[in-house]
MARBA-3410 file (N, C-alpha, C, O; in Angstrom, 1 decimal):
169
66.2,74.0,106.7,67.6,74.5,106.6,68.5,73.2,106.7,68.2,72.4,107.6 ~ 69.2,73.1,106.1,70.4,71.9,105.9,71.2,71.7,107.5,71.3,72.5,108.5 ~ 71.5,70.9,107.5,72.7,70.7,108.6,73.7,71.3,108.3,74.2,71.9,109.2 ~ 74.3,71.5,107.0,75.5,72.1,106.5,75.2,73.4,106.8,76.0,73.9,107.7 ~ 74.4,74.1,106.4,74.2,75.3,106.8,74.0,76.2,108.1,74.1,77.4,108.3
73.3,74.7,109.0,73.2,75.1,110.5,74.1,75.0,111.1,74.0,75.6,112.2 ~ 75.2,74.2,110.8,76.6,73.9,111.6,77.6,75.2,111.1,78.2,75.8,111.9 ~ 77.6,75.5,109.8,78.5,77.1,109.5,77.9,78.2,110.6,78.5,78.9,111.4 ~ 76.6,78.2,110.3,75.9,79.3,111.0,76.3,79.5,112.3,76.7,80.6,112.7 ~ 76.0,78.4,113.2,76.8,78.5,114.7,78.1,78.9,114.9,78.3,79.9,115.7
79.2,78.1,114.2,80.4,77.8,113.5,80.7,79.8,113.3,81.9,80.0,113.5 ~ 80.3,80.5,113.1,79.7,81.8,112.3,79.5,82.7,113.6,79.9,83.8,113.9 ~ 78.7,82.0,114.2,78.3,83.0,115.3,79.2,83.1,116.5,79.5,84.1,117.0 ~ 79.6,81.5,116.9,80.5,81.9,117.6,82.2,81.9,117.8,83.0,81.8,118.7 ~ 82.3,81.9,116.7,83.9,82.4,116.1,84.2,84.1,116.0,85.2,84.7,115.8
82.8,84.6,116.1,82.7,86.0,115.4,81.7,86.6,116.5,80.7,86.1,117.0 ~ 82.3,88.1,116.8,81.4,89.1,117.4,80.4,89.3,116.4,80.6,89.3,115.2 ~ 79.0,89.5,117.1,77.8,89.4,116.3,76.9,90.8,116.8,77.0,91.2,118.0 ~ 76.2,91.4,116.0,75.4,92.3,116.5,74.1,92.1,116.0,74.1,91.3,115.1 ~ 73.2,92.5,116.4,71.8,92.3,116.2,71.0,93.5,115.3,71.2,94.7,115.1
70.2,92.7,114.8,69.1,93.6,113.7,68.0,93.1,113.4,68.0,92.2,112.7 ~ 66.7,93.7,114.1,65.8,93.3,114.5,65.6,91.9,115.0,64.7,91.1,114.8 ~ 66.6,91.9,115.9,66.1,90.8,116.8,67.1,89.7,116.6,67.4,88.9,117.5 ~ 67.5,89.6,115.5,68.4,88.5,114.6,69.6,88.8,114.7,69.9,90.0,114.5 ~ 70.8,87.3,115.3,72.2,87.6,115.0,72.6,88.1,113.4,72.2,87.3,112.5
73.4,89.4,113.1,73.9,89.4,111.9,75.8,89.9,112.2,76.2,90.8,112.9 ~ 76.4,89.2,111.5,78.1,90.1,111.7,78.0,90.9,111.0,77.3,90.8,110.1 ~ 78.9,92.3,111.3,79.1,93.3,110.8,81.1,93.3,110.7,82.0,93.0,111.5 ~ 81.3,93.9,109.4,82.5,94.0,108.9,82.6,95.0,109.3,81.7,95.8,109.1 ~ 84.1,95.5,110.1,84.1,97.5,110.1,84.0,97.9,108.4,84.4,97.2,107.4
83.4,99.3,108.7,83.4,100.3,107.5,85.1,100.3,107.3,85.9,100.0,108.2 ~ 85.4,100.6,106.2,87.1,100.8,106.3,87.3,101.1,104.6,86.4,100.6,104.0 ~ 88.1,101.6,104.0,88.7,101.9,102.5,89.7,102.3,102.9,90.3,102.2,104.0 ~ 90.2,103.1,101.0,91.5,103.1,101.2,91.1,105.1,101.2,91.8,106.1,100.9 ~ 89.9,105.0,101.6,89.5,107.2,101.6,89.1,107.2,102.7,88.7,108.4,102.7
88.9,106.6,103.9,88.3,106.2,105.1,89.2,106.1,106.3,89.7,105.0,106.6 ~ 89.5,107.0,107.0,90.3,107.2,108.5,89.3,106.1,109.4,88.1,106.1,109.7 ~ 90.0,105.5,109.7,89.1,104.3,110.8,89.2,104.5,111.9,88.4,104.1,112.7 ~ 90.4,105.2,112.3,90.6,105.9,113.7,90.0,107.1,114.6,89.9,107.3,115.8 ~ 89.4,108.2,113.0,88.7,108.8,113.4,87.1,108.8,112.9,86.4,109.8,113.1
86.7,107.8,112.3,85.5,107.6,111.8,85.0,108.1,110.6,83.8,108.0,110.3 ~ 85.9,108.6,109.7,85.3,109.8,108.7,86.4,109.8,107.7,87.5,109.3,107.7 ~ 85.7,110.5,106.7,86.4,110.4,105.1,87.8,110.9,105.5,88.0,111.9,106.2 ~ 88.7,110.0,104.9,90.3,110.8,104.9,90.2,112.9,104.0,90.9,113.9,104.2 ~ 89.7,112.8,103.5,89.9,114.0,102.8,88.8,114.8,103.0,87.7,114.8,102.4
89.1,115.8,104.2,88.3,116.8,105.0,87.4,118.0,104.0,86.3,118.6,104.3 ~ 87.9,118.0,103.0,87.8,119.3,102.0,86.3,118.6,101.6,85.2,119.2,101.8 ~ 86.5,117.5,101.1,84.8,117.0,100.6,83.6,117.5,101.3,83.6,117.6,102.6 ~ 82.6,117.9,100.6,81.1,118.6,101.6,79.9,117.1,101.4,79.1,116.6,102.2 ~ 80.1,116.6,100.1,79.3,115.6,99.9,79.7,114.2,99.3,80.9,114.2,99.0
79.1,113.3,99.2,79.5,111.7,98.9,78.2,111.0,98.2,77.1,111.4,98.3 ~ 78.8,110.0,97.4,77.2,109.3,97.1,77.7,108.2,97.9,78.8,107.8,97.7 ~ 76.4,107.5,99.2,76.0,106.4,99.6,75.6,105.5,98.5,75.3,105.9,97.4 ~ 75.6,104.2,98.8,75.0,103.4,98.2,74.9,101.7,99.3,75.8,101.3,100.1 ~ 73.3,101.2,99.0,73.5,99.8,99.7,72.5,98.6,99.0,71.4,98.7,98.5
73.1,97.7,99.3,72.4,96.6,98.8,71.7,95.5,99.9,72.0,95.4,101.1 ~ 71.0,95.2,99.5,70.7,93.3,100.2,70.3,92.8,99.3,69.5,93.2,98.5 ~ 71.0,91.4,99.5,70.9,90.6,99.0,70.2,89.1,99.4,71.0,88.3,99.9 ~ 69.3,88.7,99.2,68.5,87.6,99.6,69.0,86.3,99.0,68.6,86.1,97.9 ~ 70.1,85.0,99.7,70.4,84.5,99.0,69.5,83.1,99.2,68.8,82.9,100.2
69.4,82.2,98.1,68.6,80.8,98.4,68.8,80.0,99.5,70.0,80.3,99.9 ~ 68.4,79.3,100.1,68.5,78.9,101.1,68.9,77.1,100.5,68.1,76.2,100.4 ~ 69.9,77.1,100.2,70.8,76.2,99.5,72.3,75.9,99.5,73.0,76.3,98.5 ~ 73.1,75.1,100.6,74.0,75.3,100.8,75.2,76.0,99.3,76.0,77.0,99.4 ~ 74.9,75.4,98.3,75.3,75.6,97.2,75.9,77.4,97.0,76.9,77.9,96.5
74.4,78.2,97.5,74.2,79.6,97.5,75.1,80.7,97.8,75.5,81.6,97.1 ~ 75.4,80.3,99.4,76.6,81.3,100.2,77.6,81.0,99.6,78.5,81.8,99.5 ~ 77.7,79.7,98.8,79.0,78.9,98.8,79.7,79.9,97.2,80.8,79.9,96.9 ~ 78.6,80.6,96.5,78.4,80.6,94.9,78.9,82.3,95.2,79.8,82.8,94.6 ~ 78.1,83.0,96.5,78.5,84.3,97.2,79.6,84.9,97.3,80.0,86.0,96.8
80.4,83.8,98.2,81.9,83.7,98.9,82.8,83.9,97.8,83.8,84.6,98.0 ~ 82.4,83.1,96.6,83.3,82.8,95.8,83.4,84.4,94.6,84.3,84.9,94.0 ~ 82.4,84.6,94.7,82.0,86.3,93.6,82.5,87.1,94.0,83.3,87.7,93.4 ~ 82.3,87.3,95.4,82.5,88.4,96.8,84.1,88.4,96.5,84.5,89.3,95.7 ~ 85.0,87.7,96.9,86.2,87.6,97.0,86.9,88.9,95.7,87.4,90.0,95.9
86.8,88.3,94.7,87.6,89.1,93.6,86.6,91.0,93.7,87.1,92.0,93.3 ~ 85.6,90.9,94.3,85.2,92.2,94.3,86.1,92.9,95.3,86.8,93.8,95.2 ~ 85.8,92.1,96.6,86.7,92.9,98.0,88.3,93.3,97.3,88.8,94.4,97.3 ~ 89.2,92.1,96.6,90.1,92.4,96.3,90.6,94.0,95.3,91.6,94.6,95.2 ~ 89.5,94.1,94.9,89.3,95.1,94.0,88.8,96.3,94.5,89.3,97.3,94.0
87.9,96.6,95.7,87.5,97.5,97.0,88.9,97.3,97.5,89.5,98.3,97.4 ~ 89.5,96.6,97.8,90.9,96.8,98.7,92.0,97.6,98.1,92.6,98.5,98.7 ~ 92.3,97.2,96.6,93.2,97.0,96.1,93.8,99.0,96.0,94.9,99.5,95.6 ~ 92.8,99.7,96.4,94.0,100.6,97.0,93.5,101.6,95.3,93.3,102.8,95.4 ~ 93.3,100.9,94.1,93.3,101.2,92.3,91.9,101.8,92.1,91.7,102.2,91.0
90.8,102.0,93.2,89.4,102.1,92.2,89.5,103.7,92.6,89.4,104.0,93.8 ~ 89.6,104.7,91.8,89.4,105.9,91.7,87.4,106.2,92.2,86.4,105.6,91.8 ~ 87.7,107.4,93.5,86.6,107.3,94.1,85.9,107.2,95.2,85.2,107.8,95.9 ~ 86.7,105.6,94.9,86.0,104.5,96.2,86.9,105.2,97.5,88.1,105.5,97.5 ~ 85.6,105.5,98.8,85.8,105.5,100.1,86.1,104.9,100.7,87.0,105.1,101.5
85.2,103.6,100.8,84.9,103.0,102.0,83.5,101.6,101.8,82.8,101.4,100.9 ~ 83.6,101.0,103.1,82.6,100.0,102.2,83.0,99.3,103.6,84.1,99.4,104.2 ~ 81.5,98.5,104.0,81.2,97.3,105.2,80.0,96.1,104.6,79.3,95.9,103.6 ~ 80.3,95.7,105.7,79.3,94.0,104.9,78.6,93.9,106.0,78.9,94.1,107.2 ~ 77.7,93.5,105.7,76.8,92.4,107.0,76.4,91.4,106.5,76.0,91.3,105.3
76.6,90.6,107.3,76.1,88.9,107.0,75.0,88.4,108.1,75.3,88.3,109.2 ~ 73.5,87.9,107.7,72.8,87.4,108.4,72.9,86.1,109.2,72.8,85.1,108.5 ~ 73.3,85.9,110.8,73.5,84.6,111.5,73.5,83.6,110.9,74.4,82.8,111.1 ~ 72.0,83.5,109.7,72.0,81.9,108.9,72.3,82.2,107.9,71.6,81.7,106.9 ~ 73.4,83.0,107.6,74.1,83.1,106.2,73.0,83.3,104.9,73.4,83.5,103.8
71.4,83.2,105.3,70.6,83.2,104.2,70.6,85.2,103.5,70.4,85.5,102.3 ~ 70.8,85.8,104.4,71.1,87.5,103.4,72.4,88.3,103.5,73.3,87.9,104.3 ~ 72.5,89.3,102.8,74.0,90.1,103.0,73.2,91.2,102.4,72.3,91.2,101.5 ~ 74.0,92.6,103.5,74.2,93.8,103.0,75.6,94.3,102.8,76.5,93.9,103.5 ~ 75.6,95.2,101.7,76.7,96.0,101.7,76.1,97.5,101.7,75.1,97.9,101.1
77.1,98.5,102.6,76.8,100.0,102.2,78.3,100.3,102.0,79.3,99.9,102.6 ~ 78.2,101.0,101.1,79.4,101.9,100.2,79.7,103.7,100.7,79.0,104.3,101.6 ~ 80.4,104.1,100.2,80.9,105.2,100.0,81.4,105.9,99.0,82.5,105.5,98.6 ~ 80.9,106.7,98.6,82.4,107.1,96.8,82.2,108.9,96.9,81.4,109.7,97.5 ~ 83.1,109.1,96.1,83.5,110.8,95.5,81.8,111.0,94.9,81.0,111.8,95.4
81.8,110.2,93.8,80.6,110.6,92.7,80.0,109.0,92.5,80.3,107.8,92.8 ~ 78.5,109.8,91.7,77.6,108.8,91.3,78.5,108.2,90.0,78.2,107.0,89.8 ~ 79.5,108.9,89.1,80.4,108.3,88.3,81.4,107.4,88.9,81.5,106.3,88.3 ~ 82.1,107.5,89.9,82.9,106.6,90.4,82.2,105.5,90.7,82.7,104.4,90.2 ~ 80.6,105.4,91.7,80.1,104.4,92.1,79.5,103.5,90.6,79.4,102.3,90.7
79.1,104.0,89.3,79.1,103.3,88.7,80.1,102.4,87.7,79.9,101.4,87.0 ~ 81.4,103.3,87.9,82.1,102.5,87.4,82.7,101.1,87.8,83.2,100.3,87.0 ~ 82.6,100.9,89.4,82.8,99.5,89.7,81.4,98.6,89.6,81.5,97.4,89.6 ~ 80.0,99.3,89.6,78.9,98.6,89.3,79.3,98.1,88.2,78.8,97.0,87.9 ~ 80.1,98.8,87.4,79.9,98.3,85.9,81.1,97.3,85.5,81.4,97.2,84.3
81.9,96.6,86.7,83.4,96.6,86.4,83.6,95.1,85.9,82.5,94.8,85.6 ~ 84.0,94.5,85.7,84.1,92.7,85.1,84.1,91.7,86.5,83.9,90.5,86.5 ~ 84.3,92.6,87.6,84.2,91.9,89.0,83.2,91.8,89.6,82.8,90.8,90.2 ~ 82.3,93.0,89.3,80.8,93.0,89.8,79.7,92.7,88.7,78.8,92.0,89.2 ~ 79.7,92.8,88.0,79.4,92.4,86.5,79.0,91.0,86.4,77.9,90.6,86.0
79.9,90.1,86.8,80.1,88.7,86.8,79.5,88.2,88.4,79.0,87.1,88.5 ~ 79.5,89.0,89.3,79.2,88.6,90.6,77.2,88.3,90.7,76.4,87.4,91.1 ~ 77.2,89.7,89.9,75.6,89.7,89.2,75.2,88.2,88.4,74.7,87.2,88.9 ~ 75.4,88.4,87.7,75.4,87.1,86.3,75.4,85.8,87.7,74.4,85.3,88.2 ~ 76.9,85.6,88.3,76.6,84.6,89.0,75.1,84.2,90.3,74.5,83.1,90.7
75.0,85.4,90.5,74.1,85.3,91.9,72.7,85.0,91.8,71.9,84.3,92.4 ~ 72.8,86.1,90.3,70.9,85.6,89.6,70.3,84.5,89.8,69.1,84.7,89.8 ~ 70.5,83.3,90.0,70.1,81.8,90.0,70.0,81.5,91.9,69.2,80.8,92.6 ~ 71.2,82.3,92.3,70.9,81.6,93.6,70.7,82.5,94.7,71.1,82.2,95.9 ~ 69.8,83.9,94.1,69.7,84.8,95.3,67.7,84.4,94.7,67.1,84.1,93.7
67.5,84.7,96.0,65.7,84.9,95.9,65.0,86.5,95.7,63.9,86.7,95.1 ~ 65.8,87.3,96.0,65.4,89.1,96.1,66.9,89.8,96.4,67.8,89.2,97.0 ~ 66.8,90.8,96.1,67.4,91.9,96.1,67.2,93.4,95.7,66.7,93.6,94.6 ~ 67.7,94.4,96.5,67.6,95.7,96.0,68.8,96.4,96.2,69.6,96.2,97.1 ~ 68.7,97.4,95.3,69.9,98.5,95.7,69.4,99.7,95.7,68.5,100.1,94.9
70.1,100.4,96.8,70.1,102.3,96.6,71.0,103.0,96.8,71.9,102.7,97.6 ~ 71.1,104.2,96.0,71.8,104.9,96.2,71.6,106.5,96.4,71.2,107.0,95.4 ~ 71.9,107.6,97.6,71.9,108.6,97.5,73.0,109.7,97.6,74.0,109.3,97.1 ~ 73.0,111.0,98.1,73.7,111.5,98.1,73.9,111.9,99.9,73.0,111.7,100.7 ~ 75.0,112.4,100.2,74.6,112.2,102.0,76.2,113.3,101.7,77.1,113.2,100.9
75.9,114.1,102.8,76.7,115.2,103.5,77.5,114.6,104.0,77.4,113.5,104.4 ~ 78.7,115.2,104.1,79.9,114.9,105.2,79.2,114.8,106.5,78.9,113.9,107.1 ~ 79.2,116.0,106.7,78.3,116.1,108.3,77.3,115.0,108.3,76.7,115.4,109.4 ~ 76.8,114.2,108.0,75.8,113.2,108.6,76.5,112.0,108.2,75.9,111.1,107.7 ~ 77.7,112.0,108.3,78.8,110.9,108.5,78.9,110.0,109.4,77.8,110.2,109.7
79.3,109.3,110.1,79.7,108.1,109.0,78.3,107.1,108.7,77.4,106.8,109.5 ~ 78.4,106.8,107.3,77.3,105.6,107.0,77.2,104.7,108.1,78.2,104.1,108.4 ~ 75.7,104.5,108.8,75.6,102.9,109.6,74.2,102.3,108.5,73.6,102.5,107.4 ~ 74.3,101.5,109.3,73.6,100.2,108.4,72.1,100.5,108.9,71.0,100.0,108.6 ~ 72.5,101.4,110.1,70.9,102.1,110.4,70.5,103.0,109.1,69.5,102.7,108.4
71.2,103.8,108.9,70.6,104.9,108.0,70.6,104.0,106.4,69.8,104.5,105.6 ~ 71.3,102.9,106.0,71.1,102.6,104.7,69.8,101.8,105.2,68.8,102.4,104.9 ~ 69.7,100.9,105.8,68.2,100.2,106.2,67.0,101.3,106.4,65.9,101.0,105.9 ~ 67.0,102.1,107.1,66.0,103.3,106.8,65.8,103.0,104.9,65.1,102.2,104.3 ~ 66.8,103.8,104.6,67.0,103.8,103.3,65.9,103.1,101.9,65.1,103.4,101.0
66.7,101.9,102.8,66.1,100.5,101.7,64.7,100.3,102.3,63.9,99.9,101.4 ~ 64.2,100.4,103.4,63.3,100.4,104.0,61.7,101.0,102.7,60.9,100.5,102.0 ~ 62.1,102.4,103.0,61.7,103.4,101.9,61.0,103.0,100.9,59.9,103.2,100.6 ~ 62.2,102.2,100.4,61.8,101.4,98.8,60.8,100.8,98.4,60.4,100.6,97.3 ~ 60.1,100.5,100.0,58.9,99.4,100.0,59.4,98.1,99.9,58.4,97.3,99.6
60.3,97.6,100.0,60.9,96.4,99.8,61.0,95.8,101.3,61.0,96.7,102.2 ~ 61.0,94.6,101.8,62.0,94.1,103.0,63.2,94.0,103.0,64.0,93.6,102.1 ~ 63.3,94.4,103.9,64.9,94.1,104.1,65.0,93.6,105.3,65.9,94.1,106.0 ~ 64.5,92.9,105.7,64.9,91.7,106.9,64.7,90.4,106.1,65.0,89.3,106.7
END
């Protein structure tokens, strides 16, 4: 691992409340949107019975260049998750692994149509294209999940991905 990378990573850990997963510092972003009561933990709009989940990991190279190539994709996506405009969208958290080498995201949406329309959007689109070169693995899933077994943790999407047969550590 680089010095550059071991100096962010500390730099990372202790600028930032950190929680653990399997054993390993990773940060967690609160869950939060613009469909998402953060106060009371749960979808703004009571009437809904179901949602489609969705989550990723992403395994990035262990290449200062990598996070650096991340940060830079990530940005115009969040803008776009924030921006209040994506018809759908719930809610959405990140986790970042201590040595910056993986990232999850789990989502929230109305429909499996909404969740593909920002898969498919010129922000994520391009985030893909960029990442290909400098991620080593990745997977995504997506299901469908009850109100009542609300709110998404990064337990139940890691079960999830788990599943897949993939790692997700």
């Amino acid at each position: 691992m680089s010095t550059h990378r071991i100096i962010t990573a500390v730099l990372f850990l202790v600028v930032t409340a950190c929680a653990m997963q399997e054993g390993k510092p990773v940060l967690d972003n609160p869950f939060d949107g613009p469909g998402w009561d953060r106060e009371h933990n749960r979808p703004k709009d009571p009437s809904r019975t179901t949602f489609v989940a969705a989550a990723t990991h992403l395994v990035v190279k262990d290449d200062p260049e990598a996070h650096r190539h991340f940060l830079e994709v990530f940005s115009p996506i969040r803008e776009k998750l924030e921006s209040g405009d994506l018809p759908g969208f719930v809610g959405y958290g990140t986790r970042t692994a201590g040595d910056l080498h993986e990232d999850w995201t789990i989502s929230l949406w109305e429909s499996e149509e909404a969740m593909y329309n920002f898969v498919t959007s010129d922000e994520h689109m391009r985030a893909i294209e960029t990442m290909g070169p400098w991620s080593e693995d990745g997977v995504v899933i997506h299901w469908e999940i009850r109100a009542q077994d609300l709110p998404l943790t990064y337990e139940m999407a890691l079960e999830k991905l788990r599943n897949t047969g993939r790692d997700v550590y």
